[in-house]
Structure formats: structure tokens, C-alpha cells
C-alpha positions in Angstrom: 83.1 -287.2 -199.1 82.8 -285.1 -195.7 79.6 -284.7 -196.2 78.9 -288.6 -196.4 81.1 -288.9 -193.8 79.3 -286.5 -191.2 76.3 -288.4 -192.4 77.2 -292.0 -191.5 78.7 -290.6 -188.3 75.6 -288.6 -187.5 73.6 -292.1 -188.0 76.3 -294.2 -185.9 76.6 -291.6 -182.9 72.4 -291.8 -182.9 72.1 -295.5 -183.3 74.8 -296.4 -180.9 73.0 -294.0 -178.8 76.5 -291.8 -177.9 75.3 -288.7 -179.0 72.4 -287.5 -177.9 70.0 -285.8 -181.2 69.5 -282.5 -179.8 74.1 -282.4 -179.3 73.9 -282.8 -183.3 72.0 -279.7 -184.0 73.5 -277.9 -186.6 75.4 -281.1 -188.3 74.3 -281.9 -191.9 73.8 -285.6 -190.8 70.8 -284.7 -188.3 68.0 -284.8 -191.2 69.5 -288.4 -192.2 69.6 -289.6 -188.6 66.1 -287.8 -187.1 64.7 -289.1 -190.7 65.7 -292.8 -190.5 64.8 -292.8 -186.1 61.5 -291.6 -187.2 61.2 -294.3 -189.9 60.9 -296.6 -186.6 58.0 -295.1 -184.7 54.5 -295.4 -185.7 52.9 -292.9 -188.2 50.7 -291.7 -185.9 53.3 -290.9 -183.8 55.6 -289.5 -185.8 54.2 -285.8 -185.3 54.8 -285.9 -181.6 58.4 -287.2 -181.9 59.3 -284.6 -184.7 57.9 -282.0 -182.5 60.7 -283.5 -179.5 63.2 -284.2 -181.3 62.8 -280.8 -183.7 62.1 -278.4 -180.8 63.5 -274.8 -181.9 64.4 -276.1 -185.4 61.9 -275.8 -187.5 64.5 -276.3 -190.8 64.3 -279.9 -189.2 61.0 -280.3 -189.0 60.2 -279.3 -192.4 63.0 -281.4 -193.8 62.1 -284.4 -192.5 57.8 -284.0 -192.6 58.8 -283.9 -196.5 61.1 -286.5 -196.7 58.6 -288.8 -194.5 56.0 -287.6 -197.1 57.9 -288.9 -199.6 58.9 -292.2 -198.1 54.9 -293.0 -197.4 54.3 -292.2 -200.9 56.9 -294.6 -202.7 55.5 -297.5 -200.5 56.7 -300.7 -200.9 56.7 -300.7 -204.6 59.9 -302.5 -204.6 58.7 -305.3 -202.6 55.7 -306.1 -204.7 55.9 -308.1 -208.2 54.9 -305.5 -211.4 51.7 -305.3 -212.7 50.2 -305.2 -216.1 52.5 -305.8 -219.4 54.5 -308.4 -219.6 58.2 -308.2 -219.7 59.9 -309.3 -222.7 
């Protein structure tokens, strides 16, 4: 539960813009929060803005590269009607 807690925190303090990112450093929630900010620029961005906001933590920046990865690969499949067989 303190882990979830530091995590919706983390995300509150970023989005409310209260904390600055680089104060967080060390706090479990900075993966969540970095990942979800990064969500909001454009891909071809995103590098540059990891390499800012990640600057002397490389832990970050691999962290959230992979999780971004990840993201890009599920798509939008949830948003998009099922193809193929039928449902019975």
C-alpha cells in the first residue's frame, strides 16, 4: 500500500506541477510519473526529454525507454473492434 501510495503522490506532485521531477529522484513513483509525462510528448521527442528529465540516472532511463517500448507495442488494441472468428 506505500508503495501505491508514493506512486499516486509521485504522479499528483508532477502533475500539479509542486514538485519538481529531478526533487523526486530516488522515489519509487518517478518511473510511473517520468513514464506517464512522457506518454504526452511526441515520439520523436521522447529521447530528448528522457535524456532531461533522466540526466545522471540511467536506472530511469532504461526503465522507462522499456516501458515506452512496451506501450508503442500494445497500440491501441483496446480501442479497435476484434478481428477474425466470430464470438459465440
Amino acid at each position: 500500500m506505500e508503495i501505491l501510495s508514493s506512486l499516486v503522490f509521485g504522479a499528483w506532485c508532477f502533475a500539479a506541477r509542486r514538485i519538481p521531477l529531478n526533487s523526486m529522484k530516488g522515489d519509487p513513483g518517478r518511473e510511473l510519473v517520468v513514464f506517464t509525462e512522457a506518454l504526452n510528448v511526441p515520439v520523436q521527442e521522447r529521447a530528448a526529454f528522457l535524456d532531461r528529465v533522466c540526466v545522471g540516472d540511467e536506472n530511469l532511463h532504461r526503465k522507462v525507454e522499456a516501458l515506452l517500448r512496451a506501450h508503442d507495442r500494445l497500440g491501441n488494441f483496446l480501442e479497435e473492434p476484434p478481428t477474425g472468428g466470430s464470438v459465440e
